[in-house]
C-alpha positions in Angstrom: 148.7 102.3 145.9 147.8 104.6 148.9 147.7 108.4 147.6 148.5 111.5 149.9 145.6 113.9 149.8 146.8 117.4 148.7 146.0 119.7 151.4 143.2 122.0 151.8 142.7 125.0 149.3 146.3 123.5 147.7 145.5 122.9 144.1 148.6 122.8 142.2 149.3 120.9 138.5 152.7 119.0 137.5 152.8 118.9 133.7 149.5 119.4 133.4 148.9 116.1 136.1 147.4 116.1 139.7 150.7 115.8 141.9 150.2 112.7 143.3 152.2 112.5 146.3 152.9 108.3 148.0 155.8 106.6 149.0 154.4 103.5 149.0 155.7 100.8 146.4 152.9 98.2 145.0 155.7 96.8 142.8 157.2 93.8 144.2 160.3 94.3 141.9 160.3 97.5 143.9 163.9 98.3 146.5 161.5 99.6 148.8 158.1 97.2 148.6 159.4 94.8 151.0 159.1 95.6 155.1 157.3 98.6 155.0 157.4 101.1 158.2 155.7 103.8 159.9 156.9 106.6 161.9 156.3 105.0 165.5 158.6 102.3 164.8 161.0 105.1 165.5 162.3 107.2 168.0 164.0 110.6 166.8 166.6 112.8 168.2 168.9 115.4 167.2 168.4 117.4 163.8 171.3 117.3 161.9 170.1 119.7 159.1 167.7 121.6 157.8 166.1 123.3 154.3 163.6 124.8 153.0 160.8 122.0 153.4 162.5 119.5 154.9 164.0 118.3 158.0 166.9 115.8 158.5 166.5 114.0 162.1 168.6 111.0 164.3 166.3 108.1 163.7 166.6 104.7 166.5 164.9 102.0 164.9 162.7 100.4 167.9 163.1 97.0 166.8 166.5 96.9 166.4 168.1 99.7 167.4 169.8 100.8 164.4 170.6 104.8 163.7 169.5 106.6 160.6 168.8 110.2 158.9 165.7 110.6 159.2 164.6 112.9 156.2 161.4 114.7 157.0 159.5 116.4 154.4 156.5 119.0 155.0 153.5 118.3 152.6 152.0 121.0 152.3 155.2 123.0 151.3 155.9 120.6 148.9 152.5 120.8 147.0 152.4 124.7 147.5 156.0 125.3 145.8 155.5 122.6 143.3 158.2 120.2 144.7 156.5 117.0 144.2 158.1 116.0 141.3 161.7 116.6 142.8 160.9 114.8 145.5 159.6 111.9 143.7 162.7 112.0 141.8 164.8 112.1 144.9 162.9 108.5 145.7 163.3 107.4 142.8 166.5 107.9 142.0 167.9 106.4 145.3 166.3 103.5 145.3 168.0 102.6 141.9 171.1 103.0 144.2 173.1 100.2 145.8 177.3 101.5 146.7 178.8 102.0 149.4 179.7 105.4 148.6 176.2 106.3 148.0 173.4 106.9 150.8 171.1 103.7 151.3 167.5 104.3 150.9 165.9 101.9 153.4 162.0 102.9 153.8 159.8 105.9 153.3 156.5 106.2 154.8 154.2 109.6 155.7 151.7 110.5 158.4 149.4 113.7 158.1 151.4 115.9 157.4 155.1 114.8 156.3 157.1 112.0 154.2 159.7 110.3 155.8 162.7 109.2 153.6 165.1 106.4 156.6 168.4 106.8 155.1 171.7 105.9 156.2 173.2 108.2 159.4 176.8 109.5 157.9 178.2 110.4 161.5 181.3 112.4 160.7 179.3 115.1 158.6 179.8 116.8 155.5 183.6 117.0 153.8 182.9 120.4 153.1 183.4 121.1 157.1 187.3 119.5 156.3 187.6 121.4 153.9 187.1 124.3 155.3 189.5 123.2 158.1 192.1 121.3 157.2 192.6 122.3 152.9 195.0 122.2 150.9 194.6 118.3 151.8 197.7 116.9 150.1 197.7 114.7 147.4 197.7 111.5 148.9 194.4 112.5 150.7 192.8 115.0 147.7 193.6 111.3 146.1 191.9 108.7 148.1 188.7 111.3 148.4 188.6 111.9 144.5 188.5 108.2 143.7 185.6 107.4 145.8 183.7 109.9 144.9 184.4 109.0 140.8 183.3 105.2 142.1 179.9 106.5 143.7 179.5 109.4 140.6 180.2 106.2 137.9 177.7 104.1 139.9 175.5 107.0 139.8 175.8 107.7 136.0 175.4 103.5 135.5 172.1 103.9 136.9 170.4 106.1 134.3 171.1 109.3 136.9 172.8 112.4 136.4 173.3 113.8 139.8 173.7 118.0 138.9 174.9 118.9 142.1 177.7 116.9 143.1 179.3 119.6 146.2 182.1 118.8 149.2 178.3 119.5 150.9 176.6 116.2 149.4 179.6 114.1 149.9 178.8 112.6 153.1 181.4 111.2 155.8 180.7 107.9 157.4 181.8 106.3 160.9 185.5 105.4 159.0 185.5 108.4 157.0 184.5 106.8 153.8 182.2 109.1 151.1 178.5 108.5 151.0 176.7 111.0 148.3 173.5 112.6 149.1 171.0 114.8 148.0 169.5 113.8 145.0 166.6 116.4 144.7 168.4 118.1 141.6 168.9 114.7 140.0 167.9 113.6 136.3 166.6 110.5 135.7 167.4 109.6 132.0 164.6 108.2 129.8 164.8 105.3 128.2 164.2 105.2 124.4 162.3 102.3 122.3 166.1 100.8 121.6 166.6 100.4 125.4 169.1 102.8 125.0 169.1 105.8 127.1 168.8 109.3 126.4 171.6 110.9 127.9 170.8 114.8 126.8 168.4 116.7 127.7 167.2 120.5 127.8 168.2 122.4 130.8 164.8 124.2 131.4 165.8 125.8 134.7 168.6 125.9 137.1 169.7 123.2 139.4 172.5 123.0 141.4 174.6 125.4 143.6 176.6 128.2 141.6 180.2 127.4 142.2 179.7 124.4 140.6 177.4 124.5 137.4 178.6 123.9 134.5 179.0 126.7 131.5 176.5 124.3 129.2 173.8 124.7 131.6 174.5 128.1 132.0 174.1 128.7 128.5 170.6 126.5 128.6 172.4 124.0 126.5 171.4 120.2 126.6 172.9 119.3 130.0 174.5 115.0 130.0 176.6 113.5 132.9 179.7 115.7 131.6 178.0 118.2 133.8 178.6 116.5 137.1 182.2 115.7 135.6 182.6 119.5 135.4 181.3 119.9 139.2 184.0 116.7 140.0 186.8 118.8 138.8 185.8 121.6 140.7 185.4 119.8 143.9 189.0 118.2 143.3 190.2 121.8 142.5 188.9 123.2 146.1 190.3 120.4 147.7 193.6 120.6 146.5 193.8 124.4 146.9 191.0 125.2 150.0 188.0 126.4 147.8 186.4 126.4 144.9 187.7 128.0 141.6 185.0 130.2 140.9 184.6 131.8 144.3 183.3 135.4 143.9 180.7 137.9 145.9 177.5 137.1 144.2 176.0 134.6 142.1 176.5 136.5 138.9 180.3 137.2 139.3 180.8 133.3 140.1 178.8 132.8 136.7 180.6 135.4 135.0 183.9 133.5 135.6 182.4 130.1 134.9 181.9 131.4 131.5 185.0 132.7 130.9 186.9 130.0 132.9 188.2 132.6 134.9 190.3 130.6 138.2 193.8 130.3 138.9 195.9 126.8 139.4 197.9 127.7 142.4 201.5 127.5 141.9 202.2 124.9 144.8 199.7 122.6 142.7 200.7 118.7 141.3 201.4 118.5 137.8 198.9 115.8 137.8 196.1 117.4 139.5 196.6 120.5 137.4 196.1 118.3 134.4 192.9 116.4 135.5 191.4 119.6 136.8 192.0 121.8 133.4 190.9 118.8 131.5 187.5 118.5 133.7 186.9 122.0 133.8 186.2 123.0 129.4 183.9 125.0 128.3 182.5 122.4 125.8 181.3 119.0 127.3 182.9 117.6 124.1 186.1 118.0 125.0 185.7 117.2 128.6 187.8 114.7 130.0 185.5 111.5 130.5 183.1 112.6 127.4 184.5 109.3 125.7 183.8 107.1 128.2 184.3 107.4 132.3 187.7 105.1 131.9 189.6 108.1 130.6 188.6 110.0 134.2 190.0 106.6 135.9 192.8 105.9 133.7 194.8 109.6 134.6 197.8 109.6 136.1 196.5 111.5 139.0 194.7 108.5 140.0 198.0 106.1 139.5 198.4 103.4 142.1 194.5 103.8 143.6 193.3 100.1 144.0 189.4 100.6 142.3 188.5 97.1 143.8 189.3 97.5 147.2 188.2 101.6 147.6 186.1 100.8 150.3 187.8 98.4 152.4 191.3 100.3 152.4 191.9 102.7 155.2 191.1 106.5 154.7 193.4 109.3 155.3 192.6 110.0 159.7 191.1 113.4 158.9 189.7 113.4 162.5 193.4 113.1 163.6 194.3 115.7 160.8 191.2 117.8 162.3 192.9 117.6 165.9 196.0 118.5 165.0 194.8 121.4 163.3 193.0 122.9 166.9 195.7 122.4 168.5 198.4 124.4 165.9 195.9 127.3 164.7 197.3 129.3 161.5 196.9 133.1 162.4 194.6 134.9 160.2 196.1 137.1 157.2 196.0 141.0 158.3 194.8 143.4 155.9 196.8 145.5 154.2 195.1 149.1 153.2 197.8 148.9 150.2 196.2 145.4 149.3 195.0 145.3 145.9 191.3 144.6 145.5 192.4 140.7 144.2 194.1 140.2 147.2 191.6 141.5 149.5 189.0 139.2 147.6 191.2 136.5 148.4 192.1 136.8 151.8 188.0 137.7 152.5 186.5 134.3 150.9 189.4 132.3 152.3 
């Protein structure tokens, strides 16, 4: 195996190990042994994000001229903030992947001073960005959406991963409008015991995820299991069957202050069955959450009657670009504010 040398005057320790940072695979069992690359078999273009360390780029593929994302990560950042081990994880984690609502990992390879992860390009963006422009979806779509995410999230949880932030941000839109899942640098990869058996709970030690959707138990520093991204899956059906998320508040502390008191409203104009699935998804306990006994149960609701599991991803989606369209060209006037508005309602109409 080919090591990364930790920068200059960077000495940092991972549980008590050197952080050794390689993307290279000696395993032949390995995804990503086979067809290694470098970074000149690629042109790059556009950014199409960008975080603390790392850098998501258009990569054309010389040789064939294929698009990707391009993830670029900075070295030195990740050794000075003590990221290696996330981003290892990241690696790791998607290369046990293989759905179609689930980013590919193709390749990673470094130079000097970055990793490269090639992943696949999801052109239409993020769903969040729908969302925010088009919610309420309606039912038919808040539908269609929910179940391919559940198909990717089961695939995910099949896998020995919990993915602990599961966001409308993560959930990826491809050329047909299908979901692809990203981001799995908050991920937990679960151990497996001298049965074979995995061990599917284990201490919350510091926070992951984005506050609008963490769940109470890791709040609370409890032993966090996959019930945790079933808790962020209700959520995510919540905000797109209502336009945002249920525990939307002015800092992190007020959001976690009603995620501990399960403090959101169902909007009237809500259907029966997505009420149900979201105030069954969104408990307090994990024990009583709805999946807890086995992901069927999430499957087997009513909300999700008629959906065609086998076929998910050859089926048409809802046209959101068309939806999208539409949308520009019959704007919804903004609320005005009332000075006799109470402070709710202010709140409300202010976070959209």
């Amino acid at each position: 195996m080919v090591s990364l040398p930790t920068p200059p005057n960077l000495s940092t320790q991972i549980n008590g190990c050197d952080p050794t940072l390689s993307t290279d695979v000696d395993d032949p069992s390995h995804p990503l042994h086979h067809h290694r690359r470098v970074v000149t078999d690629f042109d790059y273009g556009d950014i199409l994000g960008e975080g603390s360390y790392s850098t998501v780029l258009v990569g054309r593929d010389k040789r064939t001229g294929k698009h990707y994302a391009v993830k670029r990560l900075d070295k030195a950042h990740i050794v000075k903030n003590n990221k290696v081990k996330y981003v290892m994880i990241e690696r790791d984690a998607l290369s046990r992947m293989n759905h179609p609502g689930i980013v590919k990992l193709y390749w990673t390879f470094k130079d000097n001073r970055s990793l490269y992860f090639v992943l696949d390009l999801a052109k239409s963006g993020e769903l969040y960005t729908f969302i925010r422009r088009l919610a309420p979806f309606d039912l038919e779509t808040t539908r269609f959406y929910a179940a391919e995410i559940f198909s990717a999230m089961s695939h995910i949880h099949s896998k020995g991963v919990i993915h602990r932030d599961i966001k409308p941000e993560n959930i990826l839109l491809d050329d047909n409008f299908h979901i692809k899942i990203t981001d799995f640098g908050s991920a937990k990869i679960l151990v497996e015991k001298e049965d074979h058996s995995e061990e599917e709970h284990t201490a919350a030690r510091s926070f992951v995820g984005t506050a609008e959707y963490v769940s109470p138990e890791l709040l609370r520093s409890d032993p966090v299991s996959k019930e945790a991204d079933y808790w962020a899956f209700g959520c995510v059906i919540y905000q797109m069957l209502s336009g945002k998320s249920p525990f939307k508040a002015a800092t992190d502390y007020l959001i976690f202050q009603k995620i501990k008191n399960l403090d959101y409203v169902v909007p009237d104009d809500f259907p029966e069955t997505g009420k149900d699935i979201v105030q069954r998804l969104l408990t307090s306990e994990p024990e009583t959450r709805l999946g807890v006994t086995g992901m069927e149960a999430i499957r087997d609701h009513p909300f999700f009657e008629d959906v065609d599991w086998d076929h998910l991803f050859q089926a048409t989606p809802p046209n959101l670009r068309e939806k999208l369209e539409e949308a520009r060209q019959h704007p919804v006037t903004p609320p005005k504010f009332d000075l006799d508005n109470s402070e709710e309602e202010v709140e409300d109409m202010w976070f959209g």
